[in-house]
N, C-alpha and C positions, 0 to 999 in steps of 0.2 A: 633972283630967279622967281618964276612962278610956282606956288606951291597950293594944297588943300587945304585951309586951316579950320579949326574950330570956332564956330563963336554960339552954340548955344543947343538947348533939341531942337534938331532937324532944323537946325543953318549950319552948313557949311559955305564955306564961300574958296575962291581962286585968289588969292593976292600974292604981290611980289613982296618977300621978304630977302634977309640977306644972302649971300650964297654960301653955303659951307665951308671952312678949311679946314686943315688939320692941324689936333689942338695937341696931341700925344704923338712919342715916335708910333706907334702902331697903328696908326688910323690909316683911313683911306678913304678920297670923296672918289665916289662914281657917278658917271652922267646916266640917269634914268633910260633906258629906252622902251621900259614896259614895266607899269604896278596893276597890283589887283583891286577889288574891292572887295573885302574877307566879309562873310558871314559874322564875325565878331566885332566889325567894325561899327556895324548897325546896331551892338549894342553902344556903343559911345554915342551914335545919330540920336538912341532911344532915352537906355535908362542909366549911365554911367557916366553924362553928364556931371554931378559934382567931382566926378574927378577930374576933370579935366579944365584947362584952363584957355580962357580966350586968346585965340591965337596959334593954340597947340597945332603944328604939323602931324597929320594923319595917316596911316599906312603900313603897312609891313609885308608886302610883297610883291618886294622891287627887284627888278634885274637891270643890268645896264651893262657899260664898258667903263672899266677903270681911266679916271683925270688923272691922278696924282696919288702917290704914296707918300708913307712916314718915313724915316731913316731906318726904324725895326723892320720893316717888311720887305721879304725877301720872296715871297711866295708866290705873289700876284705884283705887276710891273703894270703903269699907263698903256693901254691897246688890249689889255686882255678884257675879255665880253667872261662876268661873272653871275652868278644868282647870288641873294644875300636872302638868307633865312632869319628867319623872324626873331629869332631867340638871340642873344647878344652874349657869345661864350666864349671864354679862353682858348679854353681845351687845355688845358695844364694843371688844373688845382684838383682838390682832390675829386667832386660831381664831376667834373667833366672826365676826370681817369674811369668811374664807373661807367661813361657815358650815358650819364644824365646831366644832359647840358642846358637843361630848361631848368636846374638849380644850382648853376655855376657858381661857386663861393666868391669870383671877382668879379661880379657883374650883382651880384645878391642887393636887391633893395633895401636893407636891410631896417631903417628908420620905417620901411611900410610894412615888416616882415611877411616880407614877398621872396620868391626868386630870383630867378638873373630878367634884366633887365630884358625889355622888348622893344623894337622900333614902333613909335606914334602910339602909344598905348598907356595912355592914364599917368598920372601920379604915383600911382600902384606899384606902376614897371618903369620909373627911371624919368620919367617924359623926355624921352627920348624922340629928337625933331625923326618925324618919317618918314617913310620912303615916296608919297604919294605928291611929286616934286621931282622938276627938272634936276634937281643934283642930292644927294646925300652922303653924307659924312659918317663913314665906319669904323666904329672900335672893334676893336680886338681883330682886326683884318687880318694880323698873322693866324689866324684860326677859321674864321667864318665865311669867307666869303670861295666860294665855287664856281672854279672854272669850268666852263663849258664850250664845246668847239663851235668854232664858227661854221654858219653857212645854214643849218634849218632854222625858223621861224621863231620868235621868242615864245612862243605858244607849246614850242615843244619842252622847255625848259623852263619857263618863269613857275609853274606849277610847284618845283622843287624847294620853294622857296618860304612853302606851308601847305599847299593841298596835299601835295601827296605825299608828304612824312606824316603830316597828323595822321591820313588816312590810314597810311600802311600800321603806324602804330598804332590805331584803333582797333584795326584786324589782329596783329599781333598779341596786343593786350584781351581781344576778345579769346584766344584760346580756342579758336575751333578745332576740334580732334580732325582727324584723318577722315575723306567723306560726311564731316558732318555739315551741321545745315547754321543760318547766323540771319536774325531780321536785324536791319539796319532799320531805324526811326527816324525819318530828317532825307530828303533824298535832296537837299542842297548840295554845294559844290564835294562839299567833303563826303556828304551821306553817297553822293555818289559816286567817288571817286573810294569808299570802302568800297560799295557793292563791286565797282571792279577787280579791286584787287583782290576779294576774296573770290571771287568766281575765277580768275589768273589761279589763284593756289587752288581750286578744287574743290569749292566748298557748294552748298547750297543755297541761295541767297533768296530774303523777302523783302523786299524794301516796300518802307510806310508811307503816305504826306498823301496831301488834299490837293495840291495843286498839278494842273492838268498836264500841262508841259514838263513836270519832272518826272512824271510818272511815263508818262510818253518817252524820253532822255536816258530813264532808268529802262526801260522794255528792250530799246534799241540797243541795247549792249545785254538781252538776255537776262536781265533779273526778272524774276516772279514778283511782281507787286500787288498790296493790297490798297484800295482810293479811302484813304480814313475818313474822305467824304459823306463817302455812301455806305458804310459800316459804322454800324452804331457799338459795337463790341471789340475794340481791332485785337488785344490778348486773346478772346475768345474764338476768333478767324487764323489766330495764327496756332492756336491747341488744334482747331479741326484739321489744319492743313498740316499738322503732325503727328498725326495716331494720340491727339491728346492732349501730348506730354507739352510740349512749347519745344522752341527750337534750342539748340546745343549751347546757342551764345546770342546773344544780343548789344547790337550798339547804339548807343546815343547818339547821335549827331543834331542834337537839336538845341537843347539848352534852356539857359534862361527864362527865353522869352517863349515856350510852350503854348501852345495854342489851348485852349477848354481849362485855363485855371485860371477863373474870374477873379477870386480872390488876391490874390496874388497879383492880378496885372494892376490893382485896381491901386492894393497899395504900393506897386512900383509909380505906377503914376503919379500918385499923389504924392511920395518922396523926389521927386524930383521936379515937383512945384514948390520945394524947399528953398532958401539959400543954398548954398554950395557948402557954407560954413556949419550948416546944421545937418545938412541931407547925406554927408560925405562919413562925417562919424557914424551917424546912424545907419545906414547903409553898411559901413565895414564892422559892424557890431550886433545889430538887429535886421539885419536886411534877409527877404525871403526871396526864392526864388519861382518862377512858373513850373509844378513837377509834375503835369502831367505826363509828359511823353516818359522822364524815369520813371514813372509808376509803371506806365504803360510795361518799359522796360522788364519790372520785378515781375509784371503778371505774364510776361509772355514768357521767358525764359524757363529751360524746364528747371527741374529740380534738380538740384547740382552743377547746375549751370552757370556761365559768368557772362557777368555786366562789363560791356567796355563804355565808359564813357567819355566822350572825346567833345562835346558841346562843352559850351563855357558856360559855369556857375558860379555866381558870385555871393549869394547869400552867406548870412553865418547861422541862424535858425531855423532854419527848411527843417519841416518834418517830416521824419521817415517811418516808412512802416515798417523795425524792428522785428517785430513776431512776422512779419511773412518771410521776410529775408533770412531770420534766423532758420525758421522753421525750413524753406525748402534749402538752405545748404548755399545760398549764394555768394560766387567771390564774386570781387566788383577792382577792378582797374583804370585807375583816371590821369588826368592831368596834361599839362601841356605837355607838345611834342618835343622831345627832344633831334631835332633837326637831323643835324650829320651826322647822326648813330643810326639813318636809314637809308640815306644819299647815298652809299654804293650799292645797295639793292637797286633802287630804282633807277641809278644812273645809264644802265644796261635798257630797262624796259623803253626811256624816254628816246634814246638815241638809234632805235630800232625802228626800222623802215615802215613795218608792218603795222606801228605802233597799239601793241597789245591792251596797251589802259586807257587807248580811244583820248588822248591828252588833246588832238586838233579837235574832238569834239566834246566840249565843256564851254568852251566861250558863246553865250550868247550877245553880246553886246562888247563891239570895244569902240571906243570911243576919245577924243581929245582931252586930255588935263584940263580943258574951260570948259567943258561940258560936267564936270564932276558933282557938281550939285545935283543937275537932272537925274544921273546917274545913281548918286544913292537915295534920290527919291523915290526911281524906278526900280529898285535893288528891295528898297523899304518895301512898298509896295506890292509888290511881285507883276509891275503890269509890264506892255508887252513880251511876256514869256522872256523875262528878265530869270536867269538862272547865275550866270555868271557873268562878270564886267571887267573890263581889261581895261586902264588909261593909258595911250601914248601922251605923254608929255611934247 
């Protein structure tokens, strides 16, 4: 089969490697008919490189129609059209009874002390081959994968599969009260895909970012945005726009790779002009992250306020500013999404005619499985009002 593989920063390449079977009674290979290209993905394009090995299959969010099952699975049969979310979870052990399935005890990396396992996602999470490929091979399939009816567009449903759980649980985790108000930082796939669902519950939204076409993406669905372009103060834009105080809650959707933290880009750069063998320790022990936009985050929020952060951070030294956080009272809420602890929420919203969370409109680009190089170049990038990318295999 054709698949996206890793071979280095910013080369990926299309090669045919073997095709998937099934290795456990509980797996399950399914034929691709549509993956995404995540915002997080770009960090392995960028600076996550040592983890990753030449070769590595890339992706995690795939939808398709089930080939083949294991003996254990009873759930899902060959013909049924499923979403496969990102996270790799039982659902039986004792995380997944709490449902937090993003630290599932039988999927736990536990030699990386990591979580449960991810599709296409580093050494970290399992190296687990991905979804961004003609076919892929599913554990724990009596648990994970989501049937969805036939007959609308995989556009309406492939999103379930990580944009809109992270999303929803970044709203969730942000804690907006009743009529309050929440800036979202990051107006990507996911920063915009919170702005919606918190405006769907009632809230008052400001979404952040410099690039023209998101903020454009984010208006047309009614958020209030600020262009971090043309503000030289953005916490200080978002106090005037609230009697002061900052808004009720604030989300991250941005991460890592933060835009205005020179220092920080400069020694992510330079760590991964390392070996793999050197840069990979160092990084999961001394590694820092880009924190402007979470700073941005502490300064806008009011006091008392909560931080959701839903962008990926991967540092272990990031410093924090302590005395402000303590001092204004802030709780702060993180971490991977746990998938199907939100998928009957939104399963209603997606399947809805009217489609309320605007889901046909998020894809700016989709494009063939051979085109995927270009694709996360133009993703890297941000050029032709590259917002979001869809591969047909």
């Amino acid at each position: 089969m054709k698949a996206v593989t890793w071979h280095g920063k910013r080369d990926v390449r299309v090669e045919e490697v073997p095709d998937p079977a099934i290795k456990e009674p509980n797996d399950a290979v399914i034929r691709i008919t549509s993956t995404g290209i995540c915002g997080s993905d770009l960090h392995l394009y960028e600076v996550l490189g040592p983890f990753m090995a030449e070769g590595d299959i890339l992706g995690h969010e795939p939808m398709g129609v089930v080939e083949e099952v294991g003996p254990a699975i009873e759930n899902i049969k060959p013909g049924d059209r499923v979403v496969i979310p990102f996270n790799i979870s039982c659902g039986h052990c004792h995380m997944c009874g709490m449902q937090l399935y993003a630290q599932c005890e039988t999927t736990q990396v536990r030699e990386q002390g990591m979580g449960a396992a991810l599709f296409g996602y580093t050494k970290l999470y399992g190296q687990v081959p991905g979804g961004q490929a003609q076919y892929l091979r599913v554990p724990e399939a009596q648990f994970g994968p989501l049937k969805v009816p036939e007959g609308p567009p995989d556009e309406r449903f492939i999103y379930l599969s990580d944009v809109l759980p992270t999303a929803w649980q970044a709203v969730e985790y942000a804690d907006v009260p009743e009529g309050g108000s929440v800036t979202v930082f990051g107006l990507g796939p996911i920063g915009q895909m919170c702005c919606r669902i918190a405006r769907h519950l009632g809230h008052r939204v400001i979404g952040v970012d410099g690039v023209t076409q998101r903020l454009e993406m984010a208006r047309r669905h009614g958020v209030e945005v600020i262009d971090a372009s043309e503000v030289t103060d953005v916490p200080e834009e978002v106090r005037q726009r609230t009697s002061g105080r900052g808004t009720d809650s604030v989300i991250d959707a941005v991460g890592m790779e933060a835009h205005g933290s020179p220092a920080a880009k400069l020694a992510q750069t330079l760590t991964t002009m390392l070996p793999g063998a050197v840069a990979a320790p160092l990084m999961s022990h001394t590694g820092v992250d880009r924190l402007a936009a979470l700073n941005h985050a502490i300064d806008s929020v009011r006091r008392g306020g909560v931080i959701s952060v839903i962008g990926v951070y991967g540092g272990m030294t990031d410093p924090m500013p302590m005395l402000r956080m303590f001092d204004k009272g802030i709780t702060m809420r993180m971490g991977q999404a746990h998938v199907r602890r939100w998928t009957n929420a939104l399963m209603p919203l997606v399947t809805d005619e009217s489609d309320p969370l605007g889901v046909m409109d998020l894809a700016t680009h989709r494009m063939p499985l051979e085109q995927a190089p270009l694709a996360y170049e133009m993703f890297q990038k941000k050029s032709d009002g590259a917002i979001k990318i869809l591969l047909q295999p």
